[in-house]
C-alpha positions, 0 to 999 in steps of 0.5 A: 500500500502507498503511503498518502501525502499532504504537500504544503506550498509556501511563497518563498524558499525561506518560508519552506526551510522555517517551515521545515524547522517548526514540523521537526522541533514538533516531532513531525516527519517532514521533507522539503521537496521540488514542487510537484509540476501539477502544483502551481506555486510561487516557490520550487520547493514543498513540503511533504508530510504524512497525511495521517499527520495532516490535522497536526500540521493544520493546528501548527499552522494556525497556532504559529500563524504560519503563512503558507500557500496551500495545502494539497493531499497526494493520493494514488498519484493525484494531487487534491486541494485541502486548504 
C-alpha cells in the first residue's frame, strides 16, 4: 500500500526551510521537496508530510500563524486541494 501525502506550498524558499524547522522541533516527519509540476506555486520547493499527520500540521499552522500557500493531499498519484 502507498503511503498518502499532504504537500504544503509556501511563497518563498525561506518560508519552506522555517517551515521545515517548526514540523521537526514538533516531532513531525517532514521533507522539503521540488514542487510537484501539477502544483502551481510561487516557490520550487514543498513540503511533504504524512497525511495521517495532516490535522497536526493544520493546528501548527494556525497556532504559529504560519503563512503558507496551500495545502494539497497526494493520493494514488493525484494531487487534491485541502486548504
Amino acid at each position: 500500500m502507498k503511503e498518502n501525502y499532504i504537500i504544503t506550498t509556501f511563497y518563498s524558499t525561506h518560508l519552506a526551510l522555517k517551515f521545515e524547522n517548526l514540523l521537526k522541533k514538533n516531532d513531525l516527519t517532514i521533507k522539503i521537496i521540488p514542487v510537484p509540476r501539477q502544483i502551481s506555486a510561487s516557490c520550487g520547493l514543498a513540503g511533504r508530510a504524512l497525511s495521517k499527520d495532516y490535522d497536526k500540521v493544520v493546528k501548527l499552522i494556525e497556532d504559529t500563524s504560519f503563512d503558507i500557500e496551500e495545502i494539497y493531499e497526494l493520493i494514488d498519484g493525484e494531487y487534491y486541494k485541502r486548504k
